[in-house]
N, C-alpha and C positions, 0 to 999 in steps of 0.2 A: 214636333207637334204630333200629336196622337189622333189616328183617324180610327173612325167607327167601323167596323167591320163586321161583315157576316159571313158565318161559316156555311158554307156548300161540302157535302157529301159529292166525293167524284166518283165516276164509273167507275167501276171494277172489274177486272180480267182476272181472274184466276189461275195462275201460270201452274203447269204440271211439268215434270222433267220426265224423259221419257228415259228411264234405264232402272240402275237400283235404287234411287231415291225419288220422291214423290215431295216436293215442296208447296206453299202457300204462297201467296202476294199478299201481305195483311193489310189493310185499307188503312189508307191514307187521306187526309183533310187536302182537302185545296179552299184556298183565299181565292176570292172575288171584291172584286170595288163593290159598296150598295150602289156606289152612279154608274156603274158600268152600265153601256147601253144596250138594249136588245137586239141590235145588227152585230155586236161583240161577239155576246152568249151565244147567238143562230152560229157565227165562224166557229165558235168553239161547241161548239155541237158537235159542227159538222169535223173537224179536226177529233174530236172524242172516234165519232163512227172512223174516219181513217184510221186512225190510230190501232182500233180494234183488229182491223181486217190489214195491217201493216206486218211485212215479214218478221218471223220468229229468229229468236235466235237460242244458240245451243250451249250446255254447259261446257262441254267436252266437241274433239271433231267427231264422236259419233253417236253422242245425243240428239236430243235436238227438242225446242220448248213446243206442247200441244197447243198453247191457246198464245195469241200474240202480245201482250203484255201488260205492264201496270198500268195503274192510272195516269193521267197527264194534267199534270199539277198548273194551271193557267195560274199567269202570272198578273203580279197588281207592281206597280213604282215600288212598291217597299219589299217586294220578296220576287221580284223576278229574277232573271238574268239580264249582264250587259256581254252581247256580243258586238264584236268586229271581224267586218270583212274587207281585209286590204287587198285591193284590186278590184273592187266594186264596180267599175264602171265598164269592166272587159265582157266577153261573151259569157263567160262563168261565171263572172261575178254580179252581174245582174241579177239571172237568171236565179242565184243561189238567194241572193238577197231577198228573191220575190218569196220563196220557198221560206227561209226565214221569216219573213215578217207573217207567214202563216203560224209560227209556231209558239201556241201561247203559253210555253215556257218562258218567254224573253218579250222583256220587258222596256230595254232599249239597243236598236238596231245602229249600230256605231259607223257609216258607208265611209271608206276613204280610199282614195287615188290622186295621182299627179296632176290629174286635168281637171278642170272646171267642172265638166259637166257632171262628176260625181256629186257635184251638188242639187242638179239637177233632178237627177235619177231619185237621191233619197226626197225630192219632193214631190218628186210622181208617187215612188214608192209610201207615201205620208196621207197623200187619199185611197189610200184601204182602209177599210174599214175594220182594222182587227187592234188588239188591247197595247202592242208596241207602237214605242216611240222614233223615229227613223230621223237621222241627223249625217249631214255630209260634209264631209273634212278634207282639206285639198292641201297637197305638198307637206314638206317636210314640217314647217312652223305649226302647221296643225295636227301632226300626227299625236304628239303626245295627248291631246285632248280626247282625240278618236279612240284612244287606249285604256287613259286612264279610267281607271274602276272596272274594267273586263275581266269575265270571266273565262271565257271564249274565244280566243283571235284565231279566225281562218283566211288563210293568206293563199289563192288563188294569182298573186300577181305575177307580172311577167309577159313574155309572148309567147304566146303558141306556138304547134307545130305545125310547118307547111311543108307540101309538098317538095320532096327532096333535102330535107333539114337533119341531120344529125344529131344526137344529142349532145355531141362539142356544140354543136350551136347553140341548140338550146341553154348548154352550160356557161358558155361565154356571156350570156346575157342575162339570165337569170339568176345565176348565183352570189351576182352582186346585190342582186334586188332582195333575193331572200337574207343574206346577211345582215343588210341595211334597216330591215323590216325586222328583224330579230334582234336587232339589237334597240329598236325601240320598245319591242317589250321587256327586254330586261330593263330598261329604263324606265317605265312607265306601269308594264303589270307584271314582274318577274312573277307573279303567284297564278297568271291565266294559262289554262290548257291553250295549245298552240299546234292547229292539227293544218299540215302543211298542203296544196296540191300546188305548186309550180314546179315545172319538170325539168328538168333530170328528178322525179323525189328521191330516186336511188342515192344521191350525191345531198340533195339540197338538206336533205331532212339532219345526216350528218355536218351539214355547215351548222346550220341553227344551232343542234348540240353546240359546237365547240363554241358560236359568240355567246352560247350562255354560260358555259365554263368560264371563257376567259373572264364575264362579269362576274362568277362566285353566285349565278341564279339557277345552273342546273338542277334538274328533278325533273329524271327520268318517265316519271307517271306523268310530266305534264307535256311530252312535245310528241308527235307522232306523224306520220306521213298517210297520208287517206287514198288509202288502197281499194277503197267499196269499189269502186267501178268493176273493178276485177270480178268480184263475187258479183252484183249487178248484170253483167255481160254472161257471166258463167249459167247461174239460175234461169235467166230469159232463155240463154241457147240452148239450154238442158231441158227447162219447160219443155219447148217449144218441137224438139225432136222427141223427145217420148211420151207426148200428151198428156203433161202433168200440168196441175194449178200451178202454177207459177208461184200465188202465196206460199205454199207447202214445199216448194223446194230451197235446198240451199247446199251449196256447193263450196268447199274452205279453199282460198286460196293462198300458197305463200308463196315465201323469197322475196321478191322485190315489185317491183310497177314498172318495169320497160323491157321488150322482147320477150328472150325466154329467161331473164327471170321469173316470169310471171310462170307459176307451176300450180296450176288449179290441179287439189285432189279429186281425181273423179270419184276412185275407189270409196270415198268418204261421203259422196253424195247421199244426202237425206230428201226422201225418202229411202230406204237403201235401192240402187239401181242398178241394173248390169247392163253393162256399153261392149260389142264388138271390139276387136282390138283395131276396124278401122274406125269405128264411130270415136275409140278412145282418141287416139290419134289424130281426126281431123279436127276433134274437140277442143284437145290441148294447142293445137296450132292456132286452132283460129281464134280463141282468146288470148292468146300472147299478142295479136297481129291486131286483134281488134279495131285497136286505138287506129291503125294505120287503113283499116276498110270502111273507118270515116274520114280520114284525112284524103285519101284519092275519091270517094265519092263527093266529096264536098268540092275537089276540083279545083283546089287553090282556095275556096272561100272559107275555109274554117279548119276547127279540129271538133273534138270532142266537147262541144260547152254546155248542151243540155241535158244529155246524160250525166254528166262529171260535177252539173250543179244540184242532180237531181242525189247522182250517189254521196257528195259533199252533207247535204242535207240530211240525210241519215244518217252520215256519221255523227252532224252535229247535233242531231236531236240522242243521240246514244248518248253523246259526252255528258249531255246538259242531266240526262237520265240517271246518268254514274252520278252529277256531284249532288243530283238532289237526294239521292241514299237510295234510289229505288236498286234493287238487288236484282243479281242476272242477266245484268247489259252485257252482249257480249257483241263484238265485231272485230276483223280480218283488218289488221294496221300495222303497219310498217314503222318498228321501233326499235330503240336501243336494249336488246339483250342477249344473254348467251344461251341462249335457247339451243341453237346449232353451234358448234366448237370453232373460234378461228373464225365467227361470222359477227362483227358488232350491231351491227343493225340487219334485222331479219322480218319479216311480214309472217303473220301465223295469228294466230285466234287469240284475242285478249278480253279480259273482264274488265270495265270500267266502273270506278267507284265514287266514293265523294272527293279523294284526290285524284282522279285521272284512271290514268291504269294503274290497278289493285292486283289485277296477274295478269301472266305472260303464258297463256298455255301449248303444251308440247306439241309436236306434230304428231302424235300416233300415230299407228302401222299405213305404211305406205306398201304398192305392190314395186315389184322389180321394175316396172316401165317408169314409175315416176323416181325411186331412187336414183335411175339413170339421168331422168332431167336434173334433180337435187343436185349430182355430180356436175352435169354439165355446167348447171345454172351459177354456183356459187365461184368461180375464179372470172366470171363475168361481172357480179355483184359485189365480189368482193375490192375490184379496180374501181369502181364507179364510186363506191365508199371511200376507199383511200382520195379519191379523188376528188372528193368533198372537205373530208379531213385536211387534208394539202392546202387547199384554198385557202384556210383561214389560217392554220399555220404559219403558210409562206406569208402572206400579207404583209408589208411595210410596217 
């Protein structure tokens, strides 16, 4: 059946590249319901002006975009997005969900978990007043419905880290969950991007790879492990010691998501900045560690959930950004390529596109102090890989 429609002109940002090219944002239509109602249009207003004044991102690690980005395509039933968030009812995945259903790209909000009250939450989450639709799907027998027709699947599930946990811990218990949850989307949307945060991600992200192997669903551009927090943590701590806007800064991180995999380039920080060798140093430590100077402040009661739903949300509005064709999405995720030699999955600056990730870009010049973490970092990252890879391998 054919609905009537009107066309809306969307805001405009004018994206400039700051190096030897100078490009355009060419203006794009966005679809509105004529019944949308005007408590809708007010949220997507107000989502326009965020959006506006939301971090930039860069072609290269030492560009970087002057104005923060395209338009934001609000979505109707017939041209949105369907995302799913598996694990929806944990600390992250509320949180994330709330964040999404702000975002009027997406069109239906897919909530699923093993417990009841995931049904709950998407019917809290259902009096907002914003243009998606929020539906909650519990256990296994409902998972394929939570899936099918996604664009989207972020999978937050799992348990956290508590005080005094290892990441065998973490691995023993989550990596059956992520496999388990991955192999329903090859079942259900083998063609959805699939951006991962339950942790070990150094390990989980290469499980999911291989159950989509073993299904004959891999593509590469569509699964990734969400590293934002890293750059998130980086930018804020950066801001915040050299009294910069916080919007204006961005700092690339790669390697992996856990300890000192994590290898934030300072050297690369945009605006360009110069750090002491002990500022560099206490910089690099303390965002490796991050994760852990919320887990002892929270004291046993948590980990990282609202930051990690806040940087999830970023990533997922990038992805939704890449498939709708808008040009120049770029974010720090932890993915399968040979970027680094001898390293299968590597975290570094990627462009997202209408299928997923469209490139995988290099690390440029690094100085001597971070080549030396890069050394260190990588026979760390590269066990916790095999160690994901094994899992599914050895399996029954």
């Amino acid at each position: 059946m054919m609905m009537m429609m009107k066309m809306q002109k969307a805001t405009i940002a004018t994206t400039k590249i700051i190096g030897s090219s100078t490009r355009g944002v060419d203006t794009i239509t966005a679809r509105s319901s004529s019944s949308m109602r005007g408590a809708i249009k007010g949220q997507q207003r107000w989502y326009d002006q965020r959006s506006s004044s939301s971090r930039k991102s860069s072609v290269s690690f030492k560009t970087r975009s002057a104005s923060r980005r395209s338009p934001v395509v609000h979505a109707t039933a017939d041209d949105g997005y369907k995302v799913a968030v598996l694990g929806a009812a944990g600390g992250i995945g509320q949180s994330l969900s709330l964040l999404l259903k702000m975002n009027p790209m997406i069109s239906d909000l897919a909530l699923y978990d093993v417990g009841e009250i995931v049904k709950g939450v998407a019917v809290d989450l259902s009096h907002c007043n914003t243009a998606s639709t929020v539906n909650g799907y519990c256990g296994n027998e409902e998972l394929g419905q939570a899936l099918k027709g996604c664009d989207l699947v972020i999978i937050p599930a799992g348990v956290p880290r508590k005080p005094g946990m290892t990441r065998d811990d973490l691995f023993s218990i989550n990596a059956g969950i992520v496999r388990d949850l991955t192999q329903g989307v090859a079942d259900h949307c083998p063609n959805a991007v699939v951006a991962i945060i339950s942790n070990p991600v150094n390990s989980t992200v290469p499980i999911a790879c291989e159950v989509m192997k073993k299904s004959g669903t891999f593509d590469k551009r569509k699964i990734l492990g969400v590293t934002t927090l890293d750059i998130v943590r980086s930018d804020e701590f950066v801001s915040t010691l050299k009294g910069l806007d916080v919007n204006d800064v961005d700092v690339p991180v790669i390697g992996g998501h856990a300890g000192i995999t994590i290898l934030p380039l300072l050297s690369q920080t945009f605006p360009q900045t110069s750090f002491s060798k002990k500022e560099t140093e206490d910089l690099t430590v303390r965002i490796q560690n991050a994760g852990t100077e919320v887990v002892e402040a929270k004291a046993g009661g948590g980990s990282a959930t609202l930051s990690m739903a806040y940087a999830a949300a970023r990533m997922g509005e990038a992805i939704l950004r890449g498939l709708s064709g808008e040009s120049d999405v770029y974010e720090c995720s932890y993915v399968s390529s040979d970027i680094v030699p001898d390293m299968p999955y590597f975290a570094t600056k990627c462009k997202f596109g209408k299928d997923g990730i469209e490139e995988v870009m290099p690390i440029g010049d690094i100085t001597a102090y971070e080549q030396e973490w890069l050394d260190k970092l990588k026979p760390e990252l590269k066990a916790q890989i095999d160690k994901g890879i094994a899992f599914v391998a050895d399996a029954p």
